[in-house]
N, C-alpha and C positions, 0 to 999 in steps of 0.2 A: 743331390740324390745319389743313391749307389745303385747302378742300373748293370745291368750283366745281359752279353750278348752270345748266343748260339750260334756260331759260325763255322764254315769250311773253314781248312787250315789257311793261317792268317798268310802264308808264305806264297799262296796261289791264287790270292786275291789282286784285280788291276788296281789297287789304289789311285788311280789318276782319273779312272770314273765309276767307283762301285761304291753303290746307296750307303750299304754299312758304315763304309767307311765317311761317307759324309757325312751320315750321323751322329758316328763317333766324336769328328772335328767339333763339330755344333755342339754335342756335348760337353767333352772335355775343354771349350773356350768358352763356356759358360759354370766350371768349376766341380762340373759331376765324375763323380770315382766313377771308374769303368774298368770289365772284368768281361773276361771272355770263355769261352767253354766250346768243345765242340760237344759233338750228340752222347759219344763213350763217357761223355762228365755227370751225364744224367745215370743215376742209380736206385735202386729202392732198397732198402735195410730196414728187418723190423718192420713194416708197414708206411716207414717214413721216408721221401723221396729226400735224396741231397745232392745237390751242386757241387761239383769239382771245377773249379774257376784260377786263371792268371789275371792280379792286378793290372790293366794296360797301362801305359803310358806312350804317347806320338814320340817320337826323336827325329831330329832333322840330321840324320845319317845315311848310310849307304840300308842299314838296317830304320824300317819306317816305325820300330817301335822294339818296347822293351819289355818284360812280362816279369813279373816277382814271381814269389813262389806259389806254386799249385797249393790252393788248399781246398778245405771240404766244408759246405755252408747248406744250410737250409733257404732250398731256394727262398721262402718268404721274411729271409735276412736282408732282401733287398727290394728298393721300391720298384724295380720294375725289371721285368724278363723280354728280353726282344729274342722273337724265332724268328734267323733270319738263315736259317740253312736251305740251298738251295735241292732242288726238285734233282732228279728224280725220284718224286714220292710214291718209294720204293718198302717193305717191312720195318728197316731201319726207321722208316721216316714214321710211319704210325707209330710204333712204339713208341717214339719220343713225344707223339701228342698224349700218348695216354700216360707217361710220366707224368706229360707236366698238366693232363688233369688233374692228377690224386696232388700233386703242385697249389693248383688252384687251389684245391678245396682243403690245402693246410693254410691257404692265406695268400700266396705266393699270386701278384700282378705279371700275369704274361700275354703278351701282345706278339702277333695275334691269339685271341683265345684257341686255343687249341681244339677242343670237339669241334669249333668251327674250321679249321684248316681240315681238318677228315673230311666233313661234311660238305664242305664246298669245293668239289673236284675243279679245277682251272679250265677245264675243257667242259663239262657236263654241266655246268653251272648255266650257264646259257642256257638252257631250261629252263630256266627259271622267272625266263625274261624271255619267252621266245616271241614277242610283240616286237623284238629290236633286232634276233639274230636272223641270219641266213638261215635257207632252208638245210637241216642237217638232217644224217643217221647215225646213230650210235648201233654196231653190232660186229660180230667176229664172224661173221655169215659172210663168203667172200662174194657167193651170186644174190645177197645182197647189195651190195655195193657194187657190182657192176648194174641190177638194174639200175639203181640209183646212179651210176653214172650214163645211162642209155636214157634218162629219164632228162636230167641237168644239163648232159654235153662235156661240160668241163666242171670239176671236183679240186676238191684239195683230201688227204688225207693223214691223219695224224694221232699218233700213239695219246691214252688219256692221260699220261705220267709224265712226261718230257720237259724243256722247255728248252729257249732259245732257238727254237724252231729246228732244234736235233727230231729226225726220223719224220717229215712233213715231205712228202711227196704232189708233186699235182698230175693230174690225171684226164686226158681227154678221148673222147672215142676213137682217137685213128693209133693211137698211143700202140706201140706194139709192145709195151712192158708191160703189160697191165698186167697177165697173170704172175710173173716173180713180183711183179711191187706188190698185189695182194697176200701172193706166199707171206714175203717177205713181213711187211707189216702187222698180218697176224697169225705169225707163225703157225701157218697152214690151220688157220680158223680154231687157233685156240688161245686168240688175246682179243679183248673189244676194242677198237678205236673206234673214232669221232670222224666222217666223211662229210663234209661240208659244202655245196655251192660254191664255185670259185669267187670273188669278187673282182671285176681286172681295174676298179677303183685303188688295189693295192700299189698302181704303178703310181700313188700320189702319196703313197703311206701310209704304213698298218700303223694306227696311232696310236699313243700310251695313254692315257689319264691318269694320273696319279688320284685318289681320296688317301684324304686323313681323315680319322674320325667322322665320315659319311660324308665330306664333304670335298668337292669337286677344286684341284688343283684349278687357275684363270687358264693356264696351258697346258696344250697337248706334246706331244715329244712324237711327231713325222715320223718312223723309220722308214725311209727310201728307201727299195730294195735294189743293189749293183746289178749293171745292165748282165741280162742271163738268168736273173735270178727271181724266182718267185717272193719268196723271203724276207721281209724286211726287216727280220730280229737284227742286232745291231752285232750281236753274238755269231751270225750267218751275213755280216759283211756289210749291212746296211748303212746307212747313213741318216743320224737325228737329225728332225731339225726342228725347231719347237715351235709353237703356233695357235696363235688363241683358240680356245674350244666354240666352234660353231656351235648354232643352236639347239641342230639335233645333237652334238656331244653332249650340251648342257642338261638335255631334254634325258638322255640314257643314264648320265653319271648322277644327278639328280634322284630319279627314281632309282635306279641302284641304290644310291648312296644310304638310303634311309633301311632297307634292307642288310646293310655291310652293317650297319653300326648296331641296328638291332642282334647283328650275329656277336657283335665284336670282334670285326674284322676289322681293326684301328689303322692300318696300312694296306691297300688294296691298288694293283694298278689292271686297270680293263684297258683290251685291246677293243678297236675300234676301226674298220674298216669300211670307208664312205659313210655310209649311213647304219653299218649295223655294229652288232654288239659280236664277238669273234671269242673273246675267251673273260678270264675272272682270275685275276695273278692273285692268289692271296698267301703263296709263301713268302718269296721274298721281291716283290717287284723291285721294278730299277727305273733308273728316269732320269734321277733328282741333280745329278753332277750338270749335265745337258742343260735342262732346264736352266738351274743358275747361270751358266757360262751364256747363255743365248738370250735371256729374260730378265728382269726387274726382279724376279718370284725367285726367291729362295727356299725350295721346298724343307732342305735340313733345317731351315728355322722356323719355320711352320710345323714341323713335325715334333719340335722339341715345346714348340708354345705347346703343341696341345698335349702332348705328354705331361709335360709338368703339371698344367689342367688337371687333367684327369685323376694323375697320380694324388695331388692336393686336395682333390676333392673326395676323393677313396676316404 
């Protein structure tokens, strides 16, 4: 297959644990061309969207790879498009789903489908399922969010565009920051965030579940938050550690799952917090390095099965 990937610059990527690039590997050791682009590669001319792409290739150098020359292709030149540029899902970041709408609808296979990445805010989406989440509020009202903290006790608080747990604040009554962290987080009540129930189940692990194509990774990826730290993004210090999906995991990722796949949301990882449902990763989750190195479960070869899947059966 010739599969082309949307990514942050390759040169800022951790290679030694980030999803993409595991992907990549499982790709390119099963024989598929690969091509990469960041978001400025996406264009519209004439009514026709096209790709601006470098051939990749892996090298075992001080350089992890080697890039031909840029050229310019109609994205549905290829059998499949991974968006895998990361959050903050910022203007930049819509406009590249609605490229690679008008994309889609010239033929062009892109994962995840894109009106679904709009659609499915990483934070708001818990909505959706609020049979599994904590009790939250969404609102830029900052004596909102103190009742709501007068009501809870103890809060978490966090921007709806972020991730790796950049700008999550937590928050208890005797707190005496409270009014700069509400300044602060919505810029003096003119940004909505998500205030959330604290869960102190976090001191066992905000956990990850990977789905492919609607369906429930066997393991979850622990992040343990470092002692001091609320956090358990692994990106904010944490520490993985992977661990079969309890019941009620199977019970959330399950009913999600059938949900993600009706969106075409073919790579989704939800956070998981004791028993509830915390967020809905559907730009570019992460996990998959972890996972392998700790597990029997190879998520990059599971993700490549069911791609090819898919892709074959299109």
């Amino acid at each position: 297959m010739k599969i082309a990937l949307i990514l942050d610059p390759l040169d800022g990527l951790k290679t030694y644990k980030d999803t993409s690039v595991a992907i990549m590997r499982e790709a390119a050791r099963r024989g598929h061309a690969l091509f990469v682009a960041e978001q400025s590669g996406l264009l519209l001319r004439g009514g026709a969207v096209r790709l601006q792409s470098s051939e990749f290739h892996f090298r075992e150098a001080a350089s992890w790879y080697r890039l031909g020359e840029k050229t310019e292709q109609a994205p549905e030149a290829f059998d499949a498009i991974l968006m895998r540029k990361d959050p903050p899902f910022d203007s930049e970041y819509v406009y590249s789903t609605y490229l690679l709408e008008i994309a889609e609808q010239q033929g062009a296979r892109v994962f995840n489908r894109p009106r679904s990445i709009r659609d499915w805010n990483e934070k708001l989406s818990v909505a959706r399922f609020a049979q599994f989440a904590p009790e939250f509020l969404v609102t830029r009202n900052s004596d909102e969010i103190r009742d709501f903290l007068a009501e809870r006790g103890d809060i978490v608080v966090k921007p709806l565009d972020g991730m790796g747990g950049s700008g999550v604040f937590r928050l208890h009554r005797e707190d005496h920051n409270i009014g700069v962290i509400l300044e602060t987080i919505t810029h003096y009540d003119r940004r909505t965030v998500m205030a959330q129930r604290y869960l102190p189940e976090i001191k066992a692990g905000d956990k990850r579940i990977l789905l492919i194509d609607g369906t429930p990774l066997p393991y979850a990826l622990a992040r343990i938050p470092k002692p001091g730290e609320t956090r358990g993004n692994l990106a904010a210090g944490g520490t993985g550690v992977a661990q079969p999906l309890s019941l009620r995991d199977r019970q959330i990722a399950e009913t999600v799952g059938v949900e993600l796949k009706k969106a075409g949301l073919f790579l989704v990882g939800l956070d998981v917090i004791g028993d509830h449902l915390t967020e809905i990763n559907v730009t570019s989750p992460t996990g998959m390095v972890e996972i392998a190195a700790q597990t029997d479960c190879d998520p990059a070869v599971l993700f490549m099965d069911a791609l090819e899947r898919t892709c074959t059966a299109a």
